[in-house]
C-alpha positions as CSV (number, residue, x, y, z in Angstrom):
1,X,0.0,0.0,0.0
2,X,1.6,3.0,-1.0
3,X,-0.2,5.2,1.3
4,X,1.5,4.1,4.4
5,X,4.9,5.3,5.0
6,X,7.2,5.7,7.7
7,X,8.3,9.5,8.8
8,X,11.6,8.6,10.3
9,X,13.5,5.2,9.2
10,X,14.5,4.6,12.9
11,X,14.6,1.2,14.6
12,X,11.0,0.6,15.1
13,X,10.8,-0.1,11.1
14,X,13.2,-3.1,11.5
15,X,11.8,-4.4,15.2
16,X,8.4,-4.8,13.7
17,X,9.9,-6.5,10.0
18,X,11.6,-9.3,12.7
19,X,8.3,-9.6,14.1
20,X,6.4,-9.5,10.8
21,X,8.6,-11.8,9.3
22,X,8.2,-14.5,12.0
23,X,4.6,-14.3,11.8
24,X,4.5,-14.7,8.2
25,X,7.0,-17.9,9.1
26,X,5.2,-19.5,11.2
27,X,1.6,-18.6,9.9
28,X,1.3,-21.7,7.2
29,X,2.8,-23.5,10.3
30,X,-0.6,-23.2,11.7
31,X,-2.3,-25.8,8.8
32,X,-2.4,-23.0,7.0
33,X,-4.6,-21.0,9.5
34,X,-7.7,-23.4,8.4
35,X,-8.6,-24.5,11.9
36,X,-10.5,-20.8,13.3
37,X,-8.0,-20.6,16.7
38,X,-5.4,-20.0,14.5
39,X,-7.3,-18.0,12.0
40,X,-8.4,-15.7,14.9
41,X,-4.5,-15.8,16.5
42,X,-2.6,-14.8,13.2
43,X,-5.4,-11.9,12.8
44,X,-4.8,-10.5,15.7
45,X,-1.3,-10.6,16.0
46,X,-1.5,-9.1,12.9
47,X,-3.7,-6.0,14.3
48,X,-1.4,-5.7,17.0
49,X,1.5,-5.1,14.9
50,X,-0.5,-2.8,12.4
51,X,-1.0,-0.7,15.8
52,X,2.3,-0.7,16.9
53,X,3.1,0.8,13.5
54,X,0.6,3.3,14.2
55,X,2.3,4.0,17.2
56,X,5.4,4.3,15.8
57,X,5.0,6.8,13.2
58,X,3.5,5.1,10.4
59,X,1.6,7.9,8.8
60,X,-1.0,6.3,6.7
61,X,-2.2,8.5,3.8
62,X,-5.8,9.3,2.1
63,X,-5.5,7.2,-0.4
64,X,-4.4,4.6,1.4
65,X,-7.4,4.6,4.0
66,X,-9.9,5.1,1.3
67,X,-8.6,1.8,-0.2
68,X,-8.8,0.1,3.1
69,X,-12.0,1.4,3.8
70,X,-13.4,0.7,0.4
71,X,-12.4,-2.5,0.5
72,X,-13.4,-3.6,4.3
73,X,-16.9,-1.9,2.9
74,X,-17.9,-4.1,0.1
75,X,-18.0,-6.9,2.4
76,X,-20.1,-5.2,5.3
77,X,-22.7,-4.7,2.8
78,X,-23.2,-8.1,1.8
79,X,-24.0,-8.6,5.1
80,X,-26.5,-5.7,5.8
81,X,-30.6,-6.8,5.3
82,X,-32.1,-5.0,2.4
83,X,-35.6,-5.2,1.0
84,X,-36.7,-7.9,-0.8
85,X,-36.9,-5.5,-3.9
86,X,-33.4,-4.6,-4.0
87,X,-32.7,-7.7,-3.0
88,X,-34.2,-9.5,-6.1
89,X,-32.7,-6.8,-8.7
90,X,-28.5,-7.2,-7.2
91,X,-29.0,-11.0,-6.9
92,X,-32.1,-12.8,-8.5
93,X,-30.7,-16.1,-7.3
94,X,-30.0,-15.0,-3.7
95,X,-33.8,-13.8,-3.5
96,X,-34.9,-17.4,-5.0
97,X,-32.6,-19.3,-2.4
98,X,-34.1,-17.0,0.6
99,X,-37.5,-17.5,-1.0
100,X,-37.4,-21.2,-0.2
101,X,-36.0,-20.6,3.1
102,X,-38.7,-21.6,5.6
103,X,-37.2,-19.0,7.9
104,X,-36.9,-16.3,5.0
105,X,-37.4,-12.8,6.4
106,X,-38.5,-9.7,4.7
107,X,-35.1,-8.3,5.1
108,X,-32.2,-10.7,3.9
109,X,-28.8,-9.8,3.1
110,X,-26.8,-10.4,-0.3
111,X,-24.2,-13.2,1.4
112,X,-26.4,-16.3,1.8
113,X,-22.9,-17.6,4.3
114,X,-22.8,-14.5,6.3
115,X,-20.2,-16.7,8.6
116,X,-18.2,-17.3,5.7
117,X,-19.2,-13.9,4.8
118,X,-17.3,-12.2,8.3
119,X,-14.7,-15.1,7.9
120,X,-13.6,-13.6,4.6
121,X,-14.0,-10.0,6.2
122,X,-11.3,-11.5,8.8
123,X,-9.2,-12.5,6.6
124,X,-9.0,-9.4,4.7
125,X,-8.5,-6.9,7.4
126,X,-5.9,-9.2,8.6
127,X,-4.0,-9.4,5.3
128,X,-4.6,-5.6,5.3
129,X,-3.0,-5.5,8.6
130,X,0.1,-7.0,7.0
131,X,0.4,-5.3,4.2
132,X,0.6,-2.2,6.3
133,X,3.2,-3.8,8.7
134,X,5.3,-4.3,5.8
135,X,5.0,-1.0,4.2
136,X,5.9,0.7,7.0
137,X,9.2,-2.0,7.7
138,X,10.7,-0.8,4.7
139,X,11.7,2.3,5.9
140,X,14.3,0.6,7.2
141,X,17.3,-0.8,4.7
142,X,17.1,-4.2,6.5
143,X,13.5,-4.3,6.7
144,X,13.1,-5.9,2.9
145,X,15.6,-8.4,2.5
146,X,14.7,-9.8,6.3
147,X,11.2,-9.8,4.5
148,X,11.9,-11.6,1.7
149,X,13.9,-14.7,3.4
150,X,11.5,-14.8,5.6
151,X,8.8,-15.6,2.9
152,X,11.4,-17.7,1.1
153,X,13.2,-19.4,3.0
154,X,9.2,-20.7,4.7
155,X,8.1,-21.6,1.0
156,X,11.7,-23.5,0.3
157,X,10.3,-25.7,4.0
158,X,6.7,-25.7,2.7
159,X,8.4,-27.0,-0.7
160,X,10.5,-29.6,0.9
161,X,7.6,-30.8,3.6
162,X,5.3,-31.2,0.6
163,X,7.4,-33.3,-1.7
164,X,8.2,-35.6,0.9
165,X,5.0,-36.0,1.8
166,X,3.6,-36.9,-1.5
167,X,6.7,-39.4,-2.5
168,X,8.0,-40.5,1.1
169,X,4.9,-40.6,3.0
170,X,3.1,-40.8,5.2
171,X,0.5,-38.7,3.6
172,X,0.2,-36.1,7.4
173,X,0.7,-33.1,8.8
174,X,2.8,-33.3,12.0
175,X,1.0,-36.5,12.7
176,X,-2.3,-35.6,11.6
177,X,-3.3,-37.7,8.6
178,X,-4.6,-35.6,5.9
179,X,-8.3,-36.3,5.1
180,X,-8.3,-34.4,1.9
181,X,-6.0,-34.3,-1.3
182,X,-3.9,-37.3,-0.5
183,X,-2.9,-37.8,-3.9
184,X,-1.3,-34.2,-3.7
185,X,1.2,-32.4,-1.9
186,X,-0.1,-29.5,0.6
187,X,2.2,-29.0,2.6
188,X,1.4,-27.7,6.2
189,X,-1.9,-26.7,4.8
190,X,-5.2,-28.6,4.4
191,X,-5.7,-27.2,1.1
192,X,-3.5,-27.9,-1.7
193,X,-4.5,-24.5,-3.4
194,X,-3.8,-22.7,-0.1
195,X,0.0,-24.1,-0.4
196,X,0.5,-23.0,-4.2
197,X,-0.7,-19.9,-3.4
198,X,2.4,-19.5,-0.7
199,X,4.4,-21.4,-3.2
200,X,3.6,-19.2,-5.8
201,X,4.4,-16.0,-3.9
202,X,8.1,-17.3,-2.4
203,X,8.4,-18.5,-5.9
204,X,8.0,-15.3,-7.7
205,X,9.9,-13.5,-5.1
206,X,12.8,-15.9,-4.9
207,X,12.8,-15.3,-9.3
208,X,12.5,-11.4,-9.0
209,X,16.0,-11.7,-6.3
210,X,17.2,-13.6,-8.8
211,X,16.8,-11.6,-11.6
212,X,18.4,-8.5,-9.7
213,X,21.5,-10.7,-8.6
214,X,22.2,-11.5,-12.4
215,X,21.1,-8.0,-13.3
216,X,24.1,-6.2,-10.8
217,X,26.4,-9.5,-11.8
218,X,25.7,-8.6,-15.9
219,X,26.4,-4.8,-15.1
220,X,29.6,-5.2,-13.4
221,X,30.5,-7.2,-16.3
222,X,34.4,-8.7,-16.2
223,X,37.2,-10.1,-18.8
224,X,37.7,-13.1,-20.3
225,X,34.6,-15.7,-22.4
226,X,31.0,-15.2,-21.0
227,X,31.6,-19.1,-20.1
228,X,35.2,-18.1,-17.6
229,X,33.4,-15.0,-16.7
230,X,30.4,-17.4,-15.3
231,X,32.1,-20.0,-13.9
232,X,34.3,-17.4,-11.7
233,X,31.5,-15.7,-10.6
234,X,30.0,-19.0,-8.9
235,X,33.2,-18.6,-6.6
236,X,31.7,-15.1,-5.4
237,X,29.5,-14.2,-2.5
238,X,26.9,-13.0,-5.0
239,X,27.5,-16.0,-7.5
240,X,26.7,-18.4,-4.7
241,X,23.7,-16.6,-3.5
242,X,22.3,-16.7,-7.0
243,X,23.2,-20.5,-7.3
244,X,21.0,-21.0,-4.1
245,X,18.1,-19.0,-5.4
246,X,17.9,-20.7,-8.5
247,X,18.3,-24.2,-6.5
248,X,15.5,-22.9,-4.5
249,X,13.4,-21.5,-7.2
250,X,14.0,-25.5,-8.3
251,X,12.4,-26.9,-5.6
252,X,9.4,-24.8,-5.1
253,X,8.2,-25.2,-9.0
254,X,8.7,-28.8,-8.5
255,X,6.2,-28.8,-5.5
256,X,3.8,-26.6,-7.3
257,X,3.3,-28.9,-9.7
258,X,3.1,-31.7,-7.3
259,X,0.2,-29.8,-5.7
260,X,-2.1,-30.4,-8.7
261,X,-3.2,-26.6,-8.3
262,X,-4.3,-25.5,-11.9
263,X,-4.9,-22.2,-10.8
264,X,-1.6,-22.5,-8.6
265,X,0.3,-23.4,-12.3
266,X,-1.6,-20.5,-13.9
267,X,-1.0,-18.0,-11.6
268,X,2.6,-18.9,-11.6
269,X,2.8,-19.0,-15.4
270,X,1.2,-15.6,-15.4
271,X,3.6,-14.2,-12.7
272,X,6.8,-15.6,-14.8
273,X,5.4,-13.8,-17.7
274,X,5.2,-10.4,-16.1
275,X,8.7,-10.7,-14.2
276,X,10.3,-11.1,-17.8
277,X,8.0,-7.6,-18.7
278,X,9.6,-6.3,-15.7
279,X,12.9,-6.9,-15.8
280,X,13.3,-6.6,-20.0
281,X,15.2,-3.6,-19.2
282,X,18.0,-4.9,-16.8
283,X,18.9,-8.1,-18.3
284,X,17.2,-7.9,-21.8
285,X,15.0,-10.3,-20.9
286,X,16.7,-13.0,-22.0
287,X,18.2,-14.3,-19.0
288,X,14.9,-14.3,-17.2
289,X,13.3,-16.6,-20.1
290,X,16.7,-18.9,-19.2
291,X,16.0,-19.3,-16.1
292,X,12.1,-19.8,-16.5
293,X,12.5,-22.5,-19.1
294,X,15.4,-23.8,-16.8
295,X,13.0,-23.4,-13.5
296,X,9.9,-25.2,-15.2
297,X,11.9,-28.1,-16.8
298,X,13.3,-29.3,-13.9
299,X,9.9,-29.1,-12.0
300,X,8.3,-31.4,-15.0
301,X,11.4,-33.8,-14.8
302,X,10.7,-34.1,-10.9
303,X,7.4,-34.4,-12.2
304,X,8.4,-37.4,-14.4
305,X,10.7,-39.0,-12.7
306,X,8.5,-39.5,-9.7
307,X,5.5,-41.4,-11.9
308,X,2.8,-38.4,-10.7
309,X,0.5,-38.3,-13.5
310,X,-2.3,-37.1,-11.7
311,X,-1.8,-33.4,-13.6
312,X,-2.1,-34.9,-16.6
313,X,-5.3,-35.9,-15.9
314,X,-6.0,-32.7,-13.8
315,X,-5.4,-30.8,-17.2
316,X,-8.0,-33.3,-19.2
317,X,-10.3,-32.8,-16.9
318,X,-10.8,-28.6,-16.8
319,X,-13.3,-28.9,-19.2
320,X,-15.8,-31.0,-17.4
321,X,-14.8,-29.4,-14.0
322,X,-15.8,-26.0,-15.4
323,X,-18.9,-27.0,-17.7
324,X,-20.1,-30.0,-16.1
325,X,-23.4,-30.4,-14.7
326,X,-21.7,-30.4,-11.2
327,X,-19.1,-27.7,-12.2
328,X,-17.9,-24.4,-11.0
329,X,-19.5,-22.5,-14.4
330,X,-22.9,-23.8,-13.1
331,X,-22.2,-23.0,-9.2
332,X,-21.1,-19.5,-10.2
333,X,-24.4,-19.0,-12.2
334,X,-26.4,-20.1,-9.4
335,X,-24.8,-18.0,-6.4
336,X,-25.2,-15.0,-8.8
């Protein structure tokens, strides 16, 4: 949010990035905050720091309230009861549903789950709360990168937990035996789409660090063949950090794809697309397709080499999943 800045880039920045970055550790810890205990816990340790912010100096701007408002406000209206009227003109289905509700009321809101309704409410003014937190920790110059590892280094353990757990067994988390997606790897969370959502996020920010290694290593250029030049340069501080990130960036594609997450895949795919927009200007763009085609070719040969073929039937089946009788186009239609 860019609203939210810090006046003075003292130490409060970097105390509340340590504390930001070990609840964004430990939060997918927590089975990825599905049970409500730690849904509630991670919320409000995540208002507390937002108001220690506040207390701090953050000065948040217009803007940036207007968003947070804005956005906090489309979900408290779905929860407010309007007339049937208006009711049957926003959402003709939600008045049918509540039509055949033997408890239907003349004033019913638009969200027919009003619990999942304030869940979701939670959950955004929580991730709010984070964002803000983080804005506000990069006023200091160690607030990012303690940021960053923090995210990566807990999707590198979510990556590692995962594939074992698919091609080692047992098929748990932390003793628990998983109920749901068994033929997947999830991770710490219950829901495999959950974990390739954090995947995809350590994953695209473990690429971007990447890309701005090689960037400064390109621009500093050197003597000698491109190939001595490159081999040297793995000797380096920087060359070995950039040897781990791509290692990293290895592991986590290969336990995307191990999830089964189509729209985990997708979002990724789309993400890599934009990062090579991005960063056309400091490495040409080239580099970044490298290490993409690198990045997703060893995930498929993890992919092959372990016998999962459940994507491949994932991918055959999108059609039916969307269009079928008992698919999401039909759901959508009805809850509109």
């Amino acid at each position: 949010m860019s609203g939210i800045h810090a006046v003075e880039p003292g130490p409060a920045p970097m105390i509340l990035a340590v504390f930001l970055a070990l609840l964004l550790a430990a939060a997918p810890m927590l089975f990825g905050a599905t049970p409500r205990p730690a849904l509630l816990l991670l919320c409000a340790l995540a208002s507390l720091l937002a108001l220690a912010a506040l207390a701090a100096g953050a000065r948040p701007a217009f803007g940036g309230w207007l968003l947070m408002a804005g956005l906090m406000t489309i979900g408290l209206l779905q929860l407010l009861p309007l007339p049937a009227d208006l009711l049957s003109y926003l959402s003709p289905e939600a008045a049918r549903l509540r039509a055949l509700a033997t408890d239907a009321a003349s004033g019913a809101p638009l969200s027919l789950d009003p619990h999942a309704t304030w869940t979701s409410l939670l959950l955004l003014g929580g991730a709010l709360c984070v964002f803000a937190v983080a804005r506000f920790s990069l006023g200091h110059p160690a607030g990012r990168p303690l940021l960053m590892s923090a995210v990566i280094g807990t999707g590198l353990v979510e990556a590692f937990y995962g594939i074992r757990q698919l091609l080692v067994g047992p098929q748990e988390i932390f003793g628990w035996p998983k109920l749901w997606y068994v033929d997947s790897a999830s991770g710490t969370f219950v829901n495999r789409n959950h974990f390739a959502g954090y995947l995809e996020m350590a994953l695209m920010l473990c690429l971007g660090l990447l890309v701005a290694v090689l960037g400064a290593r390109a621009e500093g250029g050197g003597t000698g063949s491109p190939r001595v030049r490159f081999i040297l340069s793995l000797s380096t501080p920087r060359g070995a950090g950039a040897l781990l990130l791509m290692t990293s960036a290895c592991v986590m594609a290969a336990a995307l794809l191990m999830s089964h997450s189509r729209a985990g895949v997708a979002s990724a795919s789309i993400g890599g697309l934009i990062l090579v927009w991005l960063s056309r200007r400091r490495t040409g763009g080239r580099a970044v397709v490298a290490v993409l085609a690198l990045v997703g070719a060893v995930g498929l040969a993890a992919l092959i080499i372990a016998g999962d073929s459940v994507p491949g039937r994932r991918v055959a089946a999108i059609a039916s999943d969307l269009m079928g009788d008992d698919g999401r186009a039909p759901l959508w239609a009805d809850a509109a």
